[in-house]
C-alpha positions as CSV (number, residue, x, y, z in Angstrom):
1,X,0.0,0.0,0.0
2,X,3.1,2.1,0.4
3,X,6.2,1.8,-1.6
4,X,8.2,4.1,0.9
5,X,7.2,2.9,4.3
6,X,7.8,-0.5,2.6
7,X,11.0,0.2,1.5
8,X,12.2,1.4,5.5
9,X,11.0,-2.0,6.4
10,X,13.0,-4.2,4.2
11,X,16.1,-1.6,5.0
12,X,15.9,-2.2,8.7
13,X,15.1,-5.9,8.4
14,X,17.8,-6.8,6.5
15,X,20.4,-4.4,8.6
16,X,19.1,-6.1,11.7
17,X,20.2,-9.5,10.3
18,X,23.3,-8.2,8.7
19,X,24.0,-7.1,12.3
20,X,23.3,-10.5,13.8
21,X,24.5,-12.5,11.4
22,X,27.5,-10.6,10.7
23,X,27.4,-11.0,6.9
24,X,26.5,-9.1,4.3
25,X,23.7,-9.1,2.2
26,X,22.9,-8.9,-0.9
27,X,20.5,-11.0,-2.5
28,X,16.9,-11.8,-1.0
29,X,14.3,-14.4,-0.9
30,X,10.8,-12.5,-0.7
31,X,7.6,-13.8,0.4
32,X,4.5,-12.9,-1.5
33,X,1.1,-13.2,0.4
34,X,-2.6,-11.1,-0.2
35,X,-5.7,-12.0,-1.9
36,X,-3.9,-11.8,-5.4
37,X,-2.9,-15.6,-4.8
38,X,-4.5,-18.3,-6.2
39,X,-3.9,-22.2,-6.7
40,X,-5.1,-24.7,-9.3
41,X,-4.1,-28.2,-10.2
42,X,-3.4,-29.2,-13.4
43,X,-1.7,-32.5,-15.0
44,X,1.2,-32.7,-17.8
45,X,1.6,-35.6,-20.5
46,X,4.6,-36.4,-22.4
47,X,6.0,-39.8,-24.2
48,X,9.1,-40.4,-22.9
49,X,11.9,-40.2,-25.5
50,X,14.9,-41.8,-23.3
51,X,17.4,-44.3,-24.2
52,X,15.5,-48.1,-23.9
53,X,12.1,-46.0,-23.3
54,X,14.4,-44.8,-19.8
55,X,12.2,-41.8,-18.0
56,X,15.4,-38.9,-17.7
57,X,15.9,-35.5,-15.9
58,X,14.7,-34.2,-19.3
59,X,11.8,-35.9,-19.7
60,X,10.6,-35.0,-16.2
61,X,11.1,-31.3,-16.9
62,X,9.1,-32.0,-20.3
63,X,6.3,-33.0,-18.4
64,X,6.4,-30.4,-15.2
65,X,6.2,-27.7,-18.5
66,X,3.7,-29.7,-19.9
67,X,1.7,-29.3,-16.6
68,X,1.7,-25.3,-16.3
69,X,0.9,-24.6,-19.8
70,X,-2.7,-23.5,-18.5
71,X,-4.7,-20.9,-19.3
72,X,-4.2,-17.4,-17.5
73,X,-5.2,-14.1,-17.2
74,X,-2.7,-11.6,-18.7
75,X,-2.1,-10.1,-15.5
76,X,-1.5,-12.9,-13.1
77,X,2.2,-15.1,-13.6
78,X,3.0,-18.8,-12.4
79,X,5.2,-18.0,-9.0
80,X,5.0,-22.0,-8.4
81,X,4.9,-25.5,-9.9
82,X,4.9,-27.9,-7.2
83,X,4.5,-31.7,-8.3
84,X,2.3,-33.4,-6.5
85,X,2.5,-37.3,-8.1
86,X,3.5,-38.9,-11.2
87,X,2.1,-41.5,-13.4
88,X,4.1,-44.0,-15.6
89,X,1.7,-46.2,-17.9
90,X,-1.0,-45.3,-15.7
91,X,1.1,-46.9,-12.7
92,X,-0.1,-43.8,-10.1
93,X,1.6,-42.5,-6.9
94,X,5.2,-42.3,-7.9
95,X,7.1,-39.5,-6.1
96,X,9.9,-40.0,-8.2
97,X,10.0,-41.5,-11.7
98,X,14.0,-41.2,-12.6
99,X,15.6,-44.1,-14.3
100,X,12.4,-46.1,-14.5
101,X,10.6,-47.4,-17.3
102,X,7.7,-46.5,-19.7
103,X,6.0,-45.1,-22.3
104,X,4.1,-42.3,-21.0
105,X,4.9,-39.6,-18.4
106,X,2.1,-38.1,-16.2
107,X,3.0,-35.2,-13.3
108,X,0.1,-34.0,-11.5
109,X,0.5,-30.4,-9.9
110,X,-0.3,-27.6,-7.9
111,X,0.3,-24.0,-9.8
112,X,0.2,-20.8,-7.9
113,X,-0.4,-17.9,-9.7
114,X,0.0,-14.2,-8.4
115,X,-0.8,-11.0,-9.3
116,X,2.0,-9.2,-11.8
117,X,1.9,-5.9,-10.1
118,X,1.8,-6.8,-7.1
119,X,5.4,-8.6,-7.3
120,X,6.8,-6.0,-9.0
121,X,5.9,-3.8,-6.3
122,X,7.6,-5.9,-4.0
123,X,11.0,-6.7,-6.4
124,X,10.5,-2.9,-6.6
125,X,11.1,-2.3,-2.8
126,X,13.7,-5.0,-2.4
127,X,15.7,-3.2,-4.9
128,X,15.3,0.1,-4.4
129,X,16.2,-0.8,-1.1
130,X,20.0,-1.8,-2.4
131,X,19.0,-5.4,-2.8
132,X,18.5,-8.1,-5.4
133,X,15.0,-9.9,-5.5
134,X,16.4,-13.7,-6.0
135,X,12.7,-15.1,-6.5
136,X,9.5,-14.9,-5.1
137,X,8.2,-17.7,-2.7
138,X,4.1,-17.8,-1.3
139,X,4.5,-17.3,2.2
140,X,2.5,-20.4,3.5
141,X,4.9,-22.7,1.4
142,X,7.7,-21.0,2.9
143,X,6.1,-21.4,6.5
144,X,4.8,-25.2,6.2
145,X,8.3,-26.3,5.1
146,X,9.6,-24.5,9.0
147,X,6.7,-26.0,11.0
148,X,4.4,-28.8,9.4
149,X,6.0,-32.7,10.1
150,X,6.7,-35.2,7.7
151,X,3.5,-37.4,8.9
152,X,1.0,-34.0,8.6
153,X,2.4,-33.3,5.3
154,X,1.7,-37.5,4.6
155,X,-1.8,-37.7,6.4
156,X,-2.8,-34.3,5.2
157,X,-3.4,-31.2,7.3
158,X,-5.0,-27.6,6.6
159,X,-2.0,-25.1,7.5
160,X,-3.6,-21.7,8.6
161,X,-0.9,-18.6,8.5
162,X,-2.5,-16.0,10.4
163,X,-1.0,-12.5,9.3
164,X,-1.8,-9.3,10.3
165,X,-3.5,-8.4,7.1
166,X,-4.7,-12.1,5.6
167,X,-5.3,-15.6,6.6
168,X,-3.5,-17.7,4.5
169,X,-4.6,-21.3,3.9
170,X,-2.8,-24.4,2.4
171,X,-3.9,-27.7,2.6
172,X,-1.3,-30.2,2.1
173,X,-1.9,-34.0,1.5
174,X,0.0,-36.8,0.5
175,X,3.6,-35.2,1.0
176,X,2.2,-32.1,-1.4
177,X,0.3,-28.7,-1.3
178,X,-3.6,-29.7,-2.8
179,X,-5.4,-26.5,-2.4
180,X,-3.7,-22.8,-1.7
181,X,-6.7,-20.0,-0.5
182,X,-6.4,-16.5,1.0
183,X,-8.8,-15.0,3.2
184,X,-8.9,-11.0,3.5
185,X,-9.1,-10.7,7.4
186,X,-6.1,-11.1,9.9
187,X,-4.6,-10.0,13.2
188,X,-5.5,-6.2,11.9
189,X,-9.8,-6.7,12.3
190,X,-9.4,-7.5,15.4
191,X,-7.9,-4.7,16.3
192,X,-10.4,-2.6,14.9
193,X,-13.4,-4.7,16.6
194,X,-11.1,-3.4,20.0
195,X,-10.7,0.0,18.9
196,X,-14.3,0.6,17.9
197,X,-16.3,-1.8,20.5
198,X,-13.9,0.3,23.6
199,X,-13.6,3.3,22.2
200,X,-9.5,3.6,22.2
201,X,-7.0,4.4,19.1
202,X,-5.6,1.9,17.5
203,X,-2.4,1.6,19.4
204,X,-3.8,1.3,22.5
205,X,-6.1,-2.1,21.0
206,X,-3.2,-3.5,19.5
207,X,-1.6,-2.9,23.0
208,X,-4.6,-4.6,24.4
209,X,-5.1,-7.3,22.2
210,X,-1.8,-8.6,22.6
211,X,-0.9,-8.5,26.5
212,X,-4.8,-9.2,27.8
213,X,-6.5,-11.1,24.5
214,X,-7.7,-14.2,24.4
215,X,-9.6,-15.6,21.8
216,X,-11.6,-18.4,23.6
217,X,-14.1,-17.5,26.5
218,X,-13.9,-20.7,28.6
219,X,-10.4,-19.9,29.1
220,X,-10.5,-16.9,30.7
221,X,-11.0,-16.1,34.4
222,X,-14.3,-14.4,34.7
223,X,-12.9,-12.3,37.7
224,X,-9.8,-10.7,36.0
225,X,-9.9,-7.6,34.9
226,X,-8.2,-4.9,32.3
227,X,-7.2,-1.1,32.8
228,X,-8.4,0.6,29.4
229,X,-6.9,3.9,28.5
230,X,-8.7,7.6,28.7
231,X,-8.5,9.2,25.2
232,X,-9.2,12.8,25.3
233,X,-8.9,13.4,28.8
234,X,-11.1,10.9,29.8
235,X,-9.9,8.7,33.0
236,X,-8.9,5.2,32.4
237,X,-11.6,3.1,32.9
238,X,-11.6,-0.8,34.2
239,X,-13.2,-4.1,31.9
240,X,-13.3,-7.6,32.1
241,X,-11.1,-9.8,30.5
242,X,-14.0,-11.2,29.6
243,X,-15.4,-8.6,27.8
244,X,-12.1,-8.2,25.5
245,X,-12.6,-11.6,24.8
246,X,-16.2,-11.4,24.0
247,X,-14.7,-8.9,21.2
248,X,-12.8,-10.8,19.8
249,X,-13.6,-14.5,19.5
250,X,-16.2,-13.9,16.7
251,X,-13.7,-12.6,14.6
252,X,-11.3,-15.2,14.8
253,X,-14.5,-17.6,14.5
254,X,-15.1,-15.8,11.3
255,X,-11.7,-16.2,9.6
256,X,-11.8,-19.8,11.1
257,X,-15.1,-20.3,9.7
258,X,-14.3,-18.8,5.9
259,X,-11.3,-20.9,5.5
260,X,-13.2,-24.2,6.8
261,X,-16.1,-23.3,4.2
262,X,-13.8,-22.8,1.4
263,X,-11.8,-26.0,2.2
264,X,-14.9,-27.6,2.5
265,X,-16.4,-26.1,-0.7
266,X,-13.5,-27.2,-3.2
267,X,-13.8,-31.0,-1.7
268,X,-10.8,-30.8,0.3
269,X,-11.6,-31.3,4.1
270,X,-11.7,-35.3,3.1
271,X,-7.9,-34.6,2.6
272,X,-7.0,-33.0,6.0
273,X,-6.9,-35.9,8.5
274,X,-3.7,-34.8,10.7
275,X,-5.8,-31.9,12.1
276,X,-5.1,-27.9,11.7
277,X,-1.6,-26.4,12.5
278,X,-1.8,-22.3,13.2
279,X,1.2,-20.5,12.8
280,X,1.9,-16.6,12.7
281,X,2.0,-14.0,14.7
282,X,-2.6,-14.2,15.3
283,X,-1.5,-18.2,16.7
284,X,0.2,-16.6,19.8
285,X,-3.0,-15.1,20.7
286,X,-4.3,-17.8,23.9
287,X,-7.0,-20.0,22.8
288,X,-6.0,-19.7,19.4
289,X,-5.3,-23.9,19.2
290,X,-8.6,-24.3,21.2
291,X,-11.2,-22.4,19.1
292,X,-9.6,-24.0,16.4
293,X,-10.2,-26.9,17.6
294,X,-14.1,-26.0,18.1
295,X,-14.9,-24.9,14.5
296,X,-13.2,-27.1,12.9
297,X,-13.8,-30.1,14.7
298,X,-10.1,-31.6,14.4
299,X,-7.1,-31.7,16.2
300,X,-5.7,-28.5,16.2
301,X,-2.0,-27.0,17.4
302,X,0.1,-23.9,16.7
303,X,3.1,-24.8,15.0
304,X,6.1,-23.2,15.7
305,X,9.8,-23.5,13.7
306,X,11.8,-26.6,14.2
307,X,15.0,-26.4,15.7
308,X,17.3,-25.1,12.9
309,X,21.3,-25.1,13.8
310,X,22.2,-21.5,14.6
311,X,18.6,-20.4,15.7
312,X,18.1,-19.2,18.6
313,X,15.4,-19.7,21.6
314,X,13.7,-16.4,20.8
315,X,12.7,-17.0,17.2
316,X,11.1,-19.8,17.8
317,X,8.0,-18.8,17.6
318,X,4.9,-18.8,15.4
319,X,5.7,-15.0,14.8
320,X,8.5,-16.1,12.7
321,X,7.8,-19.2,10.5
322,X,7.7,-17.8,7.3
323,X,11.4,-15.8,7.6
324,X,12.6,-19.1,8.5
325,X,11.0,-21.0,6.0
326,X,12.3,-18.4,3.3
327,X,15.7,-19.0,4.5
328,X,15.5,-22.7,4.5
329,X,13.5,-22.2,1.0
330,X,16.5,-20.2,-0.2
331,X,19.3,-22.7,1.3
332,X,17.5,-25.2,-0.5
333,X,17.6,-23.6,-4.0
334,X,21.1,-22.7,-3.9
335,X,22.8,-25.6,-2.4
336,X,24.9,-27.3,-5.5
337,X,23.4,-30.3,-6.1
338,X,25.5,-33.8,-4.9
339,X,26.8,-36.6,-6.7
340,X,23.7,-38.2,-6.0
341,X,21.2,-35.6,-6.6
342,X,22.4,-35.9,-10.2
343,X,20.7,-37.8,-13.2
344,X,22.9,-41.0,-14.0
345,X,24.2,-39.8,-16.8
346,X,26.1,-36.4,-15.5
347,X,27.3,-38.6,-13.0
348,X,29.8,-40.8,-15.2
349,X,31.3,-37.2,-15.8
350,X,32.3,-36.6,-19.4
351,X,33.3,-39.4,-22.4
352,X,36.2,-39.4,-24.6
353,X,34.7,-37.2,-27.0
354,X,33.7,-35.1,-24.3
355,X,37.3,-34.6,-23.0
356,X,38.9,-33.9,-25.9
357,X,36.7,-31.2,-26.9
358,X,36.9,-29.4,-23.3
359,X,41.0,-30.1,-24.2
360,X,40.7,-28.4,-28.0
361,X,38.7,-25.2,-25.4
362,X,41.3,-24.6,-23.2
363,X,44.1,-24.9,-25.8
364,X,42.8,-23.1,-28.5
365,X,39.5,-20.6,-27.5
């Protein structure tokens, strides 16, 4: 919404870790996040044209850019192609289809798609800010590969980011993402249900909201009470904890309640039998897991970063899952790829022919 106050913000951020860290930056991996995301699934055919019928590295590739040739509006771009399965000779659920063999390649995936502007607003920031924009990465990705386990991503769970602006939801089944949704309403609503409902800027609710709220009634002692701040001369006057929490567990039932619907409404709730992990900075809000819990009628927890090496006690917390998922996102993508991690063939490292003509280089170009 602002280029400029934007701008400060990815300035400071990246000075504070510069500071920490003490290394310098110059490349970034951003997350991208708002109602301008969308998911769909689509599915990719090829023949595969190997040696002895032999599905390769390129015929894999063939069939991911078989997958995302879909139809889209002129001002939306593919930000992600995430396989979810493959198919060889209608043989389904192979996670990996190297070196086998076949005659026909399927890849089933999930394609997110963002708005155009709105990522070169933020590459905009990043490097007007001194910085190079490496790639952008949806935020819920980036925080389901910090907090979700390797069972919830197998049974299948609904991952709920709650930001201060959006809810994002991703619903993960099978070891992939199935459905990606963003609803409009975050930690920010609430604020503005304190602000209006007590009659206080909105400092003083967000002040509120975070030291006294709680989101679920039957946790809350109906005998405590919270000091609310004069405005205009006014004296401060005395509420219930109660009553803050009467504010605002409808809103958090609401965003709750419109991710369950959509979930429900595209056919995936069948998919999410590990429960509902929370994570951002609205899951530190008490009874968060709880009312969860309640409207969706599953297990629910708030998921928090795993232990990565170097991070320390205080950022592991719901607040930061996404930064640490973009970092372990970013590691991933440049870390040069082992012996192992190779196809076959670039492992037996160059033929004869092959040497001689890197020899006639050097010598002679």
């Amino acid at each position: 919404m602002n280029i400029e106050a934007t701008l400060r913000s990815v300035a400071q951020a990246v000075e504070a870790a510069e500071l920490m860290s003490g290394r310098e930056v110059r490349e970034c991996w951003v997350g991208v996040a708002g109602a301008n995301v969308e998911g769909i699934n689509s599915r990719g055919v090829v023949a595969v044209t190997g040696k002895g019928r032999e599905i390769t590295q390129a015929d894999v590739d063939r069939v991911l850019e078989a997958a995302r040739a879909v139809v889209i509006p002129m001002d939306r771009e593919i930000l992600h192609v995430v396989p979810q399965t493959y198919i060889v000779d209608d043989q389904k659920g192979i996670r990996n289809p190297l070196d086998m063999i076949g005659v026909r390649l399927e890849a089933e995936v999930h394609i997110i798609t963002g708005s155009v502007t709105t990522a070169q607003n933020l590459v905009r920031c990043v490097n007007r800010a001194g910085f190079k924009a490496e790639a952008l990465i949806l935020q819920s990705l980036a925080a389901a590969k910090a907090v979700l386990s390797q069972d919830e991503r197998e049974l299948g769970c609904l991952l709920l980011d709650l930001g201060g602006g959006t809810t994002d939801a991703l619903v993960y089944s099978e070891g992939a993402p199935y459905y990606t949704n963003v609803v409009p309403a975050g930690g920010i609503q609430v604020t503005n249900d304190l602000s209006i409902m007590l009659n206080i800027p909105l400092d003083a609710a967000e002040k509120i909201k975070l030291q006294s709220g709680c989101c679920y009634l039957p946790l809350v002692d109906p005998e405590e009470t919270v000091i609310v701040p004069g405005v205009g001369g006014r004296p401060p006057q005395e509420v219930s904890r109660q009553r803050i929490a009467s504010i605002i567990q409808p809103r958090m039932e609401e965003i709750f309640g419109i991710a369950r619907d959509r979930v429900e409404q595209m056919g995936y709730s069948r998919h999410v039998k590990g429960g509902v992990v929370l994570t951002g900075g609205g899951a530190l809000m008490p009874g968060a897991a709880e009312l969860a819990t309640s409207v969706f009628d599953l297990p629910a927890r708030v998921g928090s970063p795993y232990t990565v090496g170097g991070l320390v006690e205080e950022y592991r917390s719901p607040l930061y899952s996404t930064a640490v998922g973009l970092v372990l996102a970013g590691a991933e993508r440049t870390a040069p790829r082992t012996p192992e991690a190779r196809p076959a063939a670039d492992r037996k490292g160059p033929g004869l022919a092959g040497r001689i003509l890197d020899w006639v280089r050097k010598e002679f170009f």
